[in-house]
Jmol script that loads the backbone (N, CA, C; Angstrom):
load data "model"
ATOM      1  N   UNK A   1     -15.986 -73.081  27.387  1.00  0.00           N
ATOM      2  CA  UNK A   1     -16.725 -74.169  27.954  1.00  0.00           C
ATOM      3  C   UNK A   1     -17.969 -73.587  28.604  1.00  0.00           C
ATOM      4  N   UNK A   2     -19.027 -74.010  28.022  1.00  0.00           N
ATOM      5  CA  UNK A   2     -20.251 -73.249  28.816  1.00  0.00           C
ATOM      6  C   UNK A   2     -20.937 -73.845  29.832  1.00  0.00           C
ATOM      7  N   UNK A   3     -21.349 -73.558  30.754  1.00  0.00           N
ATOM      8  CA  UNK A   3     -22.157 -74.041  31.888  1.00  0.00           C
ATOM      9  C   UNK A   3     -23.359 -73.477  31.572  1.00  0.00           C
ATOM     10  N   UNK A   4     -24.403 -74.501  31.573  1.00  0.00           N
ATOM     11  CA  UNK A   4     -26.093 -74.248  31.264  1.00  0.00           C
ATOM     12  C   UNK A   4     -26.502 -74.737  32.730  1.00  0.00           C
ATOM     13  N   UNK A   5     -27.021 -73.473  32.922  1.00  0.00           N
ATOM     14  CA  UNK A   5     -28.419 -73.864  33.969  1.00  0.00           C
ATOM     15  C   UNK A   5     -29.805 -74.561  34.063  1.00  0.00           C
ATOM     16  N   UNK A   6     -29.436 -75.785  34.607  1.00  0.00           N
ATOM     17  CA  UNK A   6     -30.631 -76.297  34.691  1.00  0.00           C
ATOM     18  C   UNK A   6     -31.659 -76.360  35.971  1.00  0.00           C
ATOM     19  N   UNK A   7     -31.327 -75.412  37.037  1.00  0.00           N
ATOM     20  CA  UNK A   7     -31.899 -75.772  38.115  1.00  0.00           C
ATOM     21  C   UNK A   7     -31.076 -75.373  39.370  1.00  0.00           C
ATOM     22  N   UNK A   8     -31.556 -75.772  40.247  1.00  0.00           N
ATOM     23  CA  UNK A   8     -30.786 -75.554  41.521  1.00  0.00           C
ATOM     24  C   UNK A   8     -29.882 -76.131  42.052  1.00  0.00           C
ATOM     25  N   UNK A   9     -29.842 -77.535  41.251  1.00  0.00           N
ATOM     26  CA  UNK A   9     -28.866 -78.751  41.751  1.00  0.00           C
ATOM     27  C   UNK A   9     -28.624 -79.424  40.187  1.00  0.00           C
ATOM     28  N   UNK A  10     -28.836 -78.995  38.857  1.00  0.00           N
ATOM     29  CA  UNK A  10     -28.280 -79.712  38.100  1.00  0.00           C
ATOM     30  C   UNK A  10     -27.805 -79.017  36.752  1.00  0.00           C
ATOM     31  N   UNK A  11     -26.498 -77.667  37.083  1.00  0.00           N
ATOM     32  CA  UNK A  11     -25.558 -77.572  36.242  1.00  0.00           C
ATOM     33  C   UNK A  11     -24.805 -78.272  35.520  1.00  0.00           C
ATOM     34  N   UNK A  12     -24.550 -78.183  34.265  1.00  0.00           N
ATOM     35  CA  UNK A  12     -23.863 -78.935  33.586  1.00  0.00           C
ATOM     36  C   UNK A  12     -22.774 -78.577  32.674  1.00  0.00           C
ATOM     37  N   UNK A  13     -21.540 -79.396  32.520  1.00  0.00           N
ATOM     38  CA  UNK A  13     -20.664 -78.303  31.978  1.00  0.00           C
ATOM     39  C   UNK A  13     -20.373 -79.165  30.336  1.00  0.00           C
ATOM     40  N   UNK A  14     -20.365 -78.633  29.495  1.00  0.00           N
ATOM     41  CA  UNK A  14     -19.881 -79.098  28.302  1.00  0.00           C
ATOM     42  C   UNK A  14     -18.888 -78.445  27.984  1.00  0.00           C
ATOM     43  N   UNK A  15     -17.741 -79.062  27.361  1.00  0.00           N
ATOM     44  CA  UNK A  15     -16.686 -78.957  26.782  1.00  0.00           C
ATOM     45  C   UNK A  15     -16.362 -78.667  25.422  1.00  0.00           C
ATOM     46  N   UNK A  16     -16.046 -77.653  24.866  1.00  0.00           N
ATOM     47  CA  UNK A  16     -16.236 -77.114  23.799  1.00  0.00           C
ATOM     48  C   UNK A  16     -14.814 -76.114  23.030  1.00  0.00           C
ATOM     49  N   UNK A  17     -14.588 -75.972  21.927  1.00  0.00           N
ATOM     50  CA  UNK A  17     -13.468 -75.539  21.526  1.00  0.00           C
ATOM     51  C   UNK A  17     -13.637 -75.138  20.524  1.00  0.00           C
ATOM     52  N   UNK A  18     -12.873 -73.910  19.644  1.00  0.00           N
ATOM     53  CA  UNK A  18     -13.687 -73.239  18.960  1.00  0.00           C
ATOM     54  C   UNK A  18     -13.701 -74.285  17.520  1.00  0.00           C
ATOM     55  N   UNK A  19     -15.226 -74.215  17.066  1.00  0.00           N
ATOM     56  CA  UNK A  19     -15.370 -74.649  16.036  1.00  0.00           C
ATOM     57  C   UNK A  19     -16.200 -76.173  16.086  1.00  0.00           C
ATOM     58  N   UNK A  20     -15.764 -76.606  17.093  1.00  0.00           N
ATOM     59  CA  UNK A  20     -16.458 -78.323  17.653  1.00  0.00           C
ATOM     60  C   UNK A  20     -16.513 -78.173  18.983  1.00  0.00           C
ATOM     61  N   UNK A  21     -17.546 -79.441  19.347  1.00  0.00           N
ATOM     62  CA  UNK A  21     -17.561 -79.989  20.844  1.00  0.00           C
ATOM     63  C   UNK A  21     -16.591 -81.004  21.071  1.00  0.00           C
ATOM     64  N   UNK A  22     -16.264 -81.436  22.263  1.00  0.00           N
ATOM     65  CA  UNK A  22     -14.962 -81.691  22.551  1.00  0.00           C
ATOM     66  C   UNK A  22     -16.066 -83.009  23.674  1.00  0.00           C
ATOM     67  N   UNK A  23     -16.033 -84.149  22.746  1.00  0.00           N
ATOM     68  CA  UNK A  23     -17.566 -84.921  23.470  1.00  0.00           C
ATOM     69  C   UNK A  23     -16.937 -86.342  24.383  1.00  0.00           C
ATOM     70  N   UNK A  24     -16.839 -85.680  25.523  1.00  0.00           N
ATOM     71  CA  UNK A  24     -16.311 -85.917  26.839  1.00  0.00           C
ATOM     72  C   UNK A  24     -17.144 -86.803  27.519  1.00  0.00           C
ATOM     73  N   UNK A  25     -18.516 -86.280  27.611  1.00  0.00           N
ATOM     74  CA  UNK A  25     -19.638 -86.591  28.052  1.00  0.00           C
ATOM     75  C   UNK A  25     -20.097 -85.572  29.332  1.00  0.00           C
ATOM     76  N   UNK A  26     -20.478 -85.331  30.338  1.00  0.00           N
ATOM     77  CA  UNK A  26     -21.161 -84.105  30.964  1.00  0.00           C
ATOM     78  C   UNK A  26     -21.026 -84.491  32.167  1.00  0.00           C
ATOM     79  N   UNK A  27     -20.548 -83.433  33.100  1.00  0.00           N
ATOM     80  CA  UNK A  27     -20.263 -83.251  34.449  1.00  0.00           C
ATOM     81  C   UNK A  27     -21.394 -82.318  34.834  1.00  0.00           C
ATOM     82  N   UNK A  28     -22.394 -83.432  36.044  1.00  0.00           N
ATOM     83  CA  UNK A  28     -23.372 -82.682  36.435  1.00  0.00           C
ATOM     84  C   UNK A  28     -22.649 -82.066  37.773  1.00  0.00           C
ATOM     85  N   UNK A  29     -22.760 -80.748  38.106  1.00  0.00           N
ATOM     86  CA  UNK A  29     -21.911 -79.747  39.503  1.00  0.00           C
ATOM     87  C   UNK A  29     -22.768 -80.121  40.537  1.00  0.00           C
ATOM     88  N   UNK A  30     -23.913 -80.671  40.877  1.00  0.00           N
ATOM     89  CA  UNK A  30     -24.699 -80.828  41.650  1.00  0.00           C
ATOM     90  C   UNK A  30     -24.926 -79.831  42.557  1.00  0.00           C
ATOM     91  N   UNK A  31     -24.528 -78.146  41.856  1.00  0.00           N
ATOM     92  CA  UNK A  31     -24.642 -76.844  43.341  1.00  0.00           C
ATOM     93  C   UNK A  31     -25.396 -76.029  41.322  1.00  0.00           C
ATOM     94  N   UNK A  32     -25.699 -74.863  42.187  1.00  0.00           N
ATOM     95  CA  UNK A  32     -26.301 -73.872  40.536  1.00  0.00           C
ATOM     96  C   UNK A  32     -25.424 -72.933  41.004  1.00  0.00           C
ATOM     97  N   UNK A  33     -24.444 -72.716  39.607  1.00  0.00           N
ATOM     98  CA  UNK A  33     -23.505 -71.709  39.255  1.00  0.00           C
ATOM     99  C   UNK A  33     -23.817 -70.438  38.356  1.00  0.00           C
ATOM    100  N   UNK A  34     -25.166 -70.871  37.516  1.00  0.00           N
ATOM    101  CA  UNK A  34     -25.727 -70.604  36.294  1.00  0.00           C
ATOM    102  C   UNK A  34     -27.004 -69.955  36.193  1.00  0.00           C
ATOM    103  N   UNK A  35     -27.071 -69.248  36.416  1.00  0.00           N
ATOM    104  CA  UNK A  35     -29.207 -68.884  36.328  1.00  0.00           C
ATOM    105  C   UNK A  35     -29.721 -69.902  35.385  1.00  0.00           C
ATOM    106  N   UNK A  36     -30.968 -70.068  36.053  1.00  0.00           N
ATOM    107  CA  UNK A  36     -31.596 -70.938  34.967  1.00  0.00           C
ATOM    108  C   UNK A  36     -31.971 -70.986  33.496  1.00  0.00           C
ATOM    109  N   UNK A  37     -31.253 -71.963  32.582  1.00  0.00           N
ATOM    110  CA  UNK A  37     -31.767 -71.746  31.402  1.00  0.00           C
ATOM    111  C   UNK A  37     -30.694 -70.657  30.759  1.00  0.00           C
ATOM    112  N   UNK A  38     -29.602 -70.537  31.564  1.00  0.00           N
ATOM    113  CA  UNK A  38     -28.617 -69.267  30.912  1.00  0.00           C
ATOM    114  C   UNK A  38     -27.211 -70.453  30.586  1.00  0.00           C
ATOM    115  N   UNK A  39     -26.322 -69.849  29.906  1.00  0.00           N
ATOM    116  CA  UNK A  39     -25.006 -70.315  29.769  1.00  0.00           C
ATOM    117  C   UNK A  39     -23.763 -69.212  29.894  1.00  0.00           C
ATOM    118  N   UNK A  40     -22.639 -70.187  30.653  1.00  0.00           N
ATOM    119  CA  UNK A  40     -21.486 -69.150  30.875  1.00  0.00           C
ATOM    120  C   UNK A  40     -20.545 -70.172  30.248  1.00  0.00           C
ATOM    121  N   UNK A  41     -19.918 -68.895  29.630  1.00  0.00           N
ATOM    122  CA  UNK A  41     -18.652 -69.625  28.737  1.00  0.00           C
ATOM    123  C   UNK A  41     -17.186 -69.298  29.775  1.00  0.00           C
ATOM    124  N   UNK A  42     -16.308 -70.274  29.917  1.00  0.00           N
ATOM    125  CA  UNK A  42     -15.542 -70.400  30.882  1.00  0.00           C
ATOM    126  C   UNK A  42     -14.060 -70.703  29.549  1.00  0.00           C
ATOM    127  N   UNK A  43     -12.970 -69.401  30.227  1.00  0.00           N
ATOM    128  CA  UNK A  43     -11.648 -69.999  29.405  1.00  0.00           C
ATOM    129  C   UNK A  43     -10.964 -71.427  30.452  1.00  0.00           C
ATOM    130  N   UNK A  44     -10.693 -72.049  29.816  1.00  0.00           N
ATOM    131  CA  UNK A  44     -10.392 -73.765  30.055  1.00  0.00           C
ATOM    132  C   UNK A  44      -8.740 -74.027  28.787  1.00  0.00           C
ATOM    133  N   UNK A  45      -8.588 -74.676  29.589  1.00  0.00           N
ATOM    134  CA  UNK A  45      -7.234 -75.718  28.974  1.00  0.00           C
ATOM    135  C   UNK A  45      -7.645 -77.307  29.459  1.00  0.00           C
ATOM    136  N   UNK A  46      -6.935 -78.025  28.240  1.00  0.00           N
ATOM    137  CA  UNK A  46      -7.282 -79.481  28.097  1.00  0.00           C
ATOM    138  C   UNK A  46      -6.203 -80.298  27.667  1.00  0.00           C
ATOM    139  N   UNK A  47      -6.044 -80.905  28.372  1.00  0.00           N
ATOM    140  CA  UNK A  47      -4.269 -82.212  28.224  1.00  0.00           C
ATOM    141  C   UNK A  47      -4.731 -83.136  27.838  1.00  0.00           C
ATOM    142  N   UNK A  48      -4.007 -83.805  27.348  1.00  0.00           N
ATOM    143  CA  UNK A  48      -3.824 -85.340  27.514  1.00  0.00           C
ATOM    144  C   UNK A  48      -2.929 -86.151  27.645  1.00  0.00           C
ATOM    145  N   UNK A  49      -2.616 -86.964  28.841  1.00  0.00           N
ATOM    146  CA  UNK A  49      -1.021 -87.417  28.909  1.00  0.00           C
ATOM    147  C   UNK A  49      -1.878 -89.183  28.841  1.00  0.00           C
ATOM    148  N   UNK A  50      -0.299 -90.378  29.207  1.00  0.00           N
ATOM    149  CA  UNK A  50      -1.045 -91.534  28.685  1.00  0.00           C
ATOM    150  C   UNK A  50       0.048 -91.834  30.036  1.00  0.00           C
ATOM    151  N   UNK A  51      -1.112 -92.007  31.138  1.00  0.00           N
ATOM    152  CA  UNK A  51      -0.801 -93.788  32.126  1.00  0.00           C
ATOM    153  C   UNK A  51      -0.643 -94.985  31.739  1.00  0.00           C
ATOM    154  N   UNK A  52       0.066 -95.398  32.475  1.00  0.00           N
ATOM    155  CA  UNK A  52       0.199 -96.809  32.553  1.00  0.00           C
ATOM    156  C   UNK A  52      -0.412 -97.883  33.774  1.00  0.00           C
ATOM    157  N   UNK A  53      -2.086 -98.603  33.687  1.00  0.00           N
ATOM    158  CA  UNK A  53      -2.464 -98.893  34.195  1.00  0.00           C
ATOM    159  C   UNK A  53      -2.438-100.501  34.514  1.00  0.00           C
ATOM    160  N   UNK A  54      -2.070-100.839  35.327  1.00  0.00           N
ATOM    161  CA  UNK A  54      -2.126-102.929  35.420  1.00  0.00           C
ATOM    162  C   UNK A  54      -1.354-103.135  34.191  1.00  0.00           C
ATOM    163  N   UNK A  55      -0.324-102.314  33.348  1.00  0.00           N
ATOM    164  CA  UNK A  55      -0.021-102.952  32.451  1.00  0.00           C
ATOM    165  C   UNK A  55      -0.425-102.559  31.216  1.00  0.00           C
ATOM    166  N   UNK A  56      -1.574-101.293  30.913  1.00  0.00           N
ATOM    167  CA  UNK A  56      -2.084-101.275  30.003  1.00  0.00           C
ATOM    168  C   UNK A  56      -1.789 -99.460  30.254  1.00  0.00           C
ATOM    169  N   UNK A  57      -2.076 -99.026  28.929  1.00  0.00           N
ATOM    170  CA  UNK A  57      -2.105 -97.391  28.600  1.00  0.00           C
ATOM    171  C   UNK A  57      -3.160 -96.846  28.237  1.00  0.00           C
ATOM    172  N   UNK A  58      -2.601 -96.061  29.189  1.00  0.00           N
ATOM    173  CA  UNK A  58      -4.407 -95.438  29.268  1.00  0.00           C
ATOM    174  C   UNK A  58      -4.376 -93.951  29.180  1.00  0.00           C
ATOM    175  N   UNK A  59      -4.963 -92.693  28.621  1.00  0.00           N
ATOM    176  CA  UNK A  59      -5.079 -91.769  28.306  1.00  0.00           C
ATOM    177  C   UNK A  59      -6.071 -90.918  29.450  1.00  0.00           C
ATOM    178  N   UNK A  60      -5.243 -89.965  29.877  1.00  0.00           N
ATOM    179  CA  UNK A  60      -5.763 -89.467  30.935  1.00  0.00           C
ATOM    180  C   UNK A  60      -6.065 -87.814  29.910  1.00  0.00           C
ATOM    181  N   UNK A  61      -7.547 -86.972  30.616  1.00  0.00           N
ATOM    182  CA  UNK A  61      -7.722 -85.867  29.960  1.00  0.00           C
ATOM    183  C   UNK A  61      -7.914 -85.545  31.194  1.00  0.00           C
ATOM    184  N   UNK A  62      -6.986 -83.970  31.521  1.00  0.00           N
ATOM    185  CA  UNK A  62      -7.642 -83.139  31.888  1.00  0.00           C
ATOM    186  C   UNK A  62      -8.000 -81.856  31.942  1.00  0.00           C
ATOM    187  N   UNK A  63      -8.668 -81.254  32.058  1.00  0.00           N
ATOM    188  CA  UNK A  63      -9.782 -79.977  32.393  1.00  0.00           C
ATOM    189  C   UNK A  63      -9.667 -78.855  33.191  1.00  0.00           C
ATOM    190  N   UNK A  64      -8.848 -77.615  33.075  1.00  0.00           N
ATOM    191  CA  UNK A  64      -8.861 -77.065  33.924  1.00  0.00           C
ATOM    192  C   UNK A  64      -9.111 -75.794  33.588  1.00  0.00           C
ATOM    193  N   UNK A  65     -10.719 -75.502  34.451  1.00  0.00           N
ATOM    194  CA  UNK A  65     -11.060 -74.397  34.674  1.00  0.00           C
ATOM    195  C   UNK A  65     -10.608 -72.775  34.552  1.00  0.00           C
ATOM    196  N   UNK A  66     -10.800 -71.312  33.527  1.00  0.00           N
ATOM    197  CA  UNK A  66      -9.907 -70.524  33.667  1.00  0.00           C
ATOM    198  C   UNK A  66     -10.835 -69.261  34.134  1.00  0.00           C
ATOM    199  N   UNK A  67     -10.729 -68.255  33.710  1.00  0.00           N
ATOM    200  CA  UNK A  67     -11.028 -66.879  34.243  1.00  0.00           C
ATOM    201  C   UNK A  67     -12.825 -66.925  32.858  1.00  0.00           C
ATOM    202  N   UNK A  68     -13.507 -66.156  33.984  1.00  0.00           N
ATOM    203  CA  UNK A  68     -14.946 -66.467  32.627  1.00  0.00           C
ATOM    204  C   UNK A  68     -15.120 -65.481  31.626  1.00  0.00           C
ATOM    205  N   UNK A  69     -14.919 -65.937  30.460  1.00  0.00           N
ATOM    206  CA  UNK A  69     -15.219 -65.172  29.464  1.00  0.00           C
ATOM    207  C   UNK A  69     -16.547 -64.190  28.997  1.00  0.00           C
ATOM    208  N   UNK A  70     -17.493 -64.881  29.350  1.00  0.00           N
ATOM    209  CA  UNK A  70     -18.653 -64.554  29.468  1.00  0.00           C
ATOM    210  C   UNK A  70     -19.610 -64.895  29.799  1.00  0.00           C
ATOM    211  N   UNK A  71     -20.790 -63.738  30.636  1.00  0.00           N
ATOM    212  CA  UNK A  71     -21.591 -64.925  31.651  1.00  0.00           C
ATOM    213  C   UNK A  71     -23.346 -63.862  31.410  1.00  0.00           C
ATOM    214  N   UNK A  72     -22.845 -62.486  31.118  1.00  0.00           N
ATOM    215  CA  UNK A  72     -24.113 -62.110  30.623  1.00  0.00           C
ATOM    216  C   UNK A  72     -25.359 -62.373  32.159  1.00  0.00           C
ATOM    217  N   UNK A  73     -24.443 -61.281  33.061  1.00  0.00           N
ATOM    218  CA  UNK A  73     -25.241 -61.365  34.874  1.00  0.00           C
ATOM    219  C   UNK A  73     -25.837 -62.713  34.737  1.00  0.00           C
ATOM    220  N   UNK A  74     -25.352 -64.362  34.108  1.00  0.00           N
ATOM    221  CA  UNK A  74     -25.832 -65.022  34.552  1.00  0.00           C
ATOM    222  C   UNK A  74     -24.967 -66.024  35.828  1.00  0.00           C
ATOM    223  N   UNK A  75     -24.123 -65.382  36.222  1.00  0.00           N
ATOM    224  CA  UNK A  75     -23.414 -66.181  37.342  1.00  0.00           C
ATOM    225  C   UNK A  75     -23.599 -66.016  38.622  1.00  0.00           C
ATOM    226  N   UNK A  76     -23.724 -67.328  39.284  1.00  0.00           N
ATOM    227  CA  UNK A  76     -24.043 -67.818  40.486  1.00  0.00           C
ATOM    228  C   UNK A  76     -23.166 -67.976  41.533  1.00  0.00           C
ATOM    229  N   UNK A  77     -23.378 -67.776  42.536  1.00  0.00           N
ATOM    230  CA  UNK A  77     -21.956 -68.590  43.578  1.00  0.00           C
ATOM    231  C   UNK A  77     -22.983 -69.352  44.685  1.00  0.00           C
ATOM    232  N   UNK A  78     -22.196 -70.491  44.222  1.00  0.00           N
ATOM    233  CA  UNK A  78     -23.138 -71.663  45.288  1.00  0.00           C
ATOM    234  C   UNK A  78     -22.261 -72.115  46.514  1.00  0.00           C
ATOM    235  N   UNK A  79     -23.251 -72.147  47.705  1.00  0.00           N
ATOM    236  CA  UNK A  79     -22.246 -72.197  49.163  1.00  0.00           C
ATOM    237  C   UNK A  79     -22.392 -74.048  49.021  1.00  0.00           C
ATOM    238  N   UNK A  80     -23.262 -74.340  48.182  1.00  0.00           N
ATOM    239  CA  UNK A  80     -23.339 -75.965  48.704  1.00  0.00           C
ATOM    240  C   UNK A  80     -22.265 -77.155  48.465  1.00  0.00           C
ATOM    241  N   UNK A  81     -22.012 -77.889  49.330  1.00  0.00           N
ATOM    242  CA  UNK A  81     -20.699 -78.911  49.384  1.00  0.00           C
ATOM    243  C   UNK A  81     -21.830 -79.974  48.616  1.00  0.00           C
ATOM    244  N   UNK A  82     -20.797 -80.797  47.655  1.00  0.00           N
ATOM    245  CA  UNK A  82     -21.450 -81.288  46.454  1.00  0.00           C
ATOM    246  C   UNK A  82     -20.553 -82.246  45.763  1.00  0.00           C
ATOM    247  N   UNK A  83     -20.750 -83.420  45.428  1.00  0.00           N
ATOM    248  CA  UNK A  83     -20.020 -84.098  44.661  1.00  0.00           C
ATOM    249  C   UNK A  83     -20.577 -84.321  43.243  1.00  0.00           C
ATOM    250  N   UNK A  84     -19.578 -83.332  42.314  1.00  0.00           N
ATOM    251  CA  UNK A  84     -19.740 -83.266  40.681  1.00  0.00           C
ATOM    252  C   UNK A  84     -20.334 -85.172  40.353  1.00  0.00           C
ATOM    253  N   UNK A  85     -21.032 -85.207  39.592  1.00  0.00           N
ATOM    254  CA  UNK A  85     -21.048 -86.814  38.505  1.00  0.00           C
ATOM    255  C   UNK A  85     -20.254 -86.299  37.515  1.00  0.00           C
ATOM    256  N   UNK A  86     -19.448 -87.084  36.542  1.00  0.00           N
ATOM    257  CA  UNK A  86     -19.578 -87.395  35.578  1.00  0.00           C
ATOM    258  C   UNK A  86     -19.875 -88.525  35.058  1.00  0.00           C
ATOM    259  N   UNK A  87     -20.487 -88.344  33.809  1.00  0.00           N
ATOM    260  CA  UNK A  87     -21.741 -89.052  32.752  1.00  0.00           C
ATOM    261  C   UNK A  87     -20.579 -89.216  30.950  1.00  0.00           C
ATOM    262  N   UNK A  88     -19.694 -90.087  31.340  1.00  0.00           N
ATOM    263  CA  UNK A  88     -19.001 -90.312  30.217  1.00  0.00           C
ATOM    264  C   UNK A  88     -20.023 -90.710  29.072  1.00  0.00           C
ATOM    265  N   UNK A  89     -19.365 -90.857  27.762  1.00  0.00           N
ATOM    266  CA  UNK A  89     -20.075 -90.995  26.714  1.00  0.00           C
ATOM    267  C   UNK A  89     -19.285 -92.199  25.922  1.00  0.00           C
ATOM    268  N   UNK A  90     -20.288 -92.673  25.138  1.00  0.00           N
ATOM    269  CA  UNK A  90     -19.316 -93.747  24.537  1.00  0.00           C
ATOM    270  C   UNK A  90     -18.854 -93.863  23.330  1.00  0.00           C
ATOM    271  N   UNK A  91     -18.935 -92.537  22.631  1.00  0.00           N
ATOM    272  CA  UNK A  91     -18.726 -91.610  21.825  1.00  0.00           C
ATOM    273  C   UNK A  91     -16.725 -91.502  21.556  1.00  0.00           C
ATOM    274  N   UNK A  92     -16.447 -91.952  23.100  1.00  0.00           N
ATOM    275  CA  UNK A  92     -14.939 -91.841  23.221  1.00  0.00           C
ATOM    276  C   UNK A  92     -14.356 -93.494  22.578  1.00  0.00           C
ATOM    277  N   UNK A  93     -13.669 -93.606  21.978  1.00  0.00           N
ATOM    278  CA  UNK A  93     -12.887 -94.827  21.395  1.00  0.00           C
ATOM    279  C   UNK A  93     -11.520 -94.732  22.376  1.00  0.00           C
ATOM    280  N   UNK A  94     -10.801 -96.234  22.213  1.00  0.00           N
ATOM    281  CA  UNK A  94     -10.091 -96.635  22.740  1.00  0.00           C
ATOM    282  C   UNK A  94      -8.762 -96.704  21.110  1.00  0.00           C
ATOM    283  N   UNK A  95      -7.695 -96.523  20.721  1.00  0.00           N
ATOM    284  CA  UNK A  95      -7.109 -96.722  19.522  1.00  0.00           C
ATOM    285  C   UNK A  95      -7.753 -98.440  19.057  1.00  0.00           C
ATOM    286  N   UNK A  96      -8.116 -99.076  19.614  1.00  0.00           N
ATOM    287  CA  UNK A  96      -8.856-100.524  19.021  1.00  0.00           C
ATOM    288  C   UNK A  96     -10.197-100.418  18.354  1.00  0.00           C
ATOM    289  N   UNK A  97     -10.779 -99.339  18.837  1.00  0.00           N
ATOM    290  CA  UNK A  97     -12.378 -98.879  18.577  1.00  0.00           C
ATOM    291  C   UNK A  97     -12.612 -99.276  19.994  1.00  0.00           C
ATOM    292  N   UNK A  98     -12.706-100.102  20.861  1.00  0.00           N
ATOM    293  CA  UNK A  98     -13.535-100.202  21.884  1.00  0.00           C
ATOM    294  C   UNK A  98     -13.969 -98.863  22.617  1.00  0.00           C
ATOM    295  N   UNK A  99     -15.497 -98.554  23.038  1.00  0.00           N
ATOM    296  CA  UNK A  99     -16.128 -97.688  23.036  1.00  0.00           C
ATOM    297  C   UNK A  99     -15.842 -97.579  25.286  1.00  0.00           C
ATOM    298  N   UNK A 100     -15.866 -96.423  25.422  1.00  0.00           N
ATOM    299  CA  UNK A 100     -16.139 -95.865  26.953  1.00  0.00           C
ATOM    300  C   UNK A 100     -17.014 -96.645  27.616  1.00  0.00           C
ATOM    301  N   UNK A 101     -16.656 -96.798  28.724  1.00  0.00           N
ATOM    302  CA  UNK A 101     -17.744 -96.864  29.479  1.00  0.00           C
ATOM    303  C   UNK A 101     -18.739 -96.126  29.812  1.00  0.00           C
ATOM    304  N   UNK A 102     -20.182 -96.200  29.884  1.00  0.00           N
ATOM    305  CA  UNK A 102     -21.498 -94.881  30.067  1.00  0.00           C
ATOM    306  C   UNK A 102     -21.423 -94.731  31.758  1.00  0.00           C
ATOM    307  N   UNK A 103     -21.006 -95.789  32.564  1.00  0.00           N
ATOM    308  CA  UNK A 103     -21.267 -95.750  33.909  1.00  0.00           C
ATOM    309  C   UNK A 103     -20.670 -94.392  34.406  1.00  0.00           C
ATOM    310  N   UNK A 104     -21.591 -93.673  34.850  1.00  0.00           N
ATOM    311  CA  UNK A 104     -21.358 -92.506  35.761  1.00  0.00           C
ATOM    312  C   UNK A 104     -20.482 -92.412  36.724  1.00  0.00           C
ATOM    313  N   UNK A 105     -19.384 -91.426  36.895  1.00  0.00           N
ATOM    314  CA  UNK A 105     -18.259 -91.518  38.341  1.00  0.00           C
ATOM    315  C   UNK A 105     -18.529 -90.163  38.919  1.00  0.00           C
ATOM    316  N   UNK A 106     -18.898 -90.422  40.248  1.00  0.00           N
ATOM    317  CA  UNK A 106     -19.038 -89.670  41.373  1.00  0.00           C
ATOM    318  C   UNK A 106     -17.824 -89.184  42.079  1.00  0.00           C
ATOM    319  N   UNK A 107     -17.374 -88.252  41.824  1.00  0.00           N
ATOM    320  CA  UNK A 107     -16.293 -87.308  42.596  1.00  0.00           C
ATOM    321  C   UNK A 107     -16.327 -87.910  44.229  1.00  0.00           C
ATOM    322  N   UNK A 108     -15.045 -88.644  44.337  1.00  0.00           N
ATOM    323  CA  UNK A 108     -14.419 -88.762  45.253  1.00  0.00           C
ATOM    324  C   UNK A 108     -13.816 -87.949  46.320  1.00  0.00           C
ATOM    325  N   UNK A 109     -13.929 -88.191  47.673  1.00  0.00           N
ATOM    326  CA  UNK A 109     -13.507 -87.703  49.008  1.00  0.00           C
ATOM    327  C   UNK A 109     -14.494 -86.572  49.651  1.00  0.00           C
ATOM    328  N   UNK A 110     -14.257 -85.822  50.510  1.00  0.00           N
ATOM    329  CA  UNK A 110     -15.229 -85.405  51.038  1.00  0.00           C
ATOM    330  C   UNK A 110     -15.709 -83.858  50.094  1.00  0.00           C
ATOM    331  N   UNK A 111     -17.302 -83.997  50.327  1.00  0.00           N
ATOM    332  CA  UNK A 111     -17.668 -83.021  49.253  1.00  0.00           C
ATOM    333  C   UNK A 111     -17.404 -81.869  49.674  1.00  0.00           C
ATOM    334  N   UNK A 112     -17.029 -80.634  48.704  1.00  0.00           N
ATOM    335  CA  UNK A 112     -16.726 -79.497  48.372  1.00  0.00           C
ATOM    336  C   UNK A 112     -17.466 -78.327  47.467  1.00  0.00           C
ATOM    337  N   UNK A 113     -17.094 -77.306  47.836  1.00  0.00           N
ATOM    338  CA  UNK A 113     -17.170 -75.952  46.960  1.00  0.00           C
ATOM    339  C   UNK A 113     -16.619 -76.162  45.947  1.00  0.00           C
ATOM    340  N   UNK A 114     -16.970 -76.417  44.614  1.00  0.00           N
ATOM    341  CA  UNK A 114     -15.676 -76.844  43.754  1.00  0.00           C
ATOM    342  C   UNK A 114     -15.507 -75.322  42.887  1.00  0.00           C
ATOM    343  N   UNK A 115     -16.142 -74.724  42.845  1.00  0.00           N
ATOM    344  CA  UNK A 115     -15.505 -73.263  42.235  1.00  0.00           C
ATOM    345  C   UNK A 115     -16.172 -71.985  43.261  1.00  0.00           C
TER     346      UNK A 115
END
end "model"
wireframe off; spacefill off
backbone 0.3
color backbone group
């Protein structure tokens, strides 16, 4: 999973697996982990289990961060408390076809160091 540097406040992580992208849609870190304009590839694991929401099933993914594979002196450590966005895509189907929502979700509770 590589993290591209875009700046001081707008890392971004894409999700990736060998051979394809894995099109999630993009979690901006809102801290710089990344030198600018560089990418770090991060080992990651990815689930998917299925909730049961109001009645309905719903497919939960998640993402968890592993040891970095490679970063090529481009890694950062950011002291700033920060709440990640994610920027879903609508790229994701529902088993009906109905498409994702694009509306952006802002990481909940009080902001953090997240790596």
């Amino acid at each position: 999973m590589p993290g591209l540097g875009l700046g001081s406040n707008g890392d971004t992580l894409d999700i990736q697996r060998p051979g394809s992208t894995v099109n999630l849609g993009s979690v901006n870190t809102k801290s710089d982990f990344a030198k600018n304009g560089r990418t770090i590839t991060v080992n990651a694991t990815m689930t998917a289990t299925t909730v049961t929401v109001g009645g309905v099933s719903r497919t939960v993914v998640t993402v968890t961060l592993g040891s970095t594979a490679s970063s090529n002196g481009s890694l950062l450590t950011s002291f700033t408390a920060a709440a990640m966005v994610w920027s879903p895509t609508s790229s994701v189907t529902s088993s009906a076809g109905v498409a994702s929502s694009t509306v952006p979700a802002t990481e909940t509770g009080t902001p953090d160091r997240d790596f």
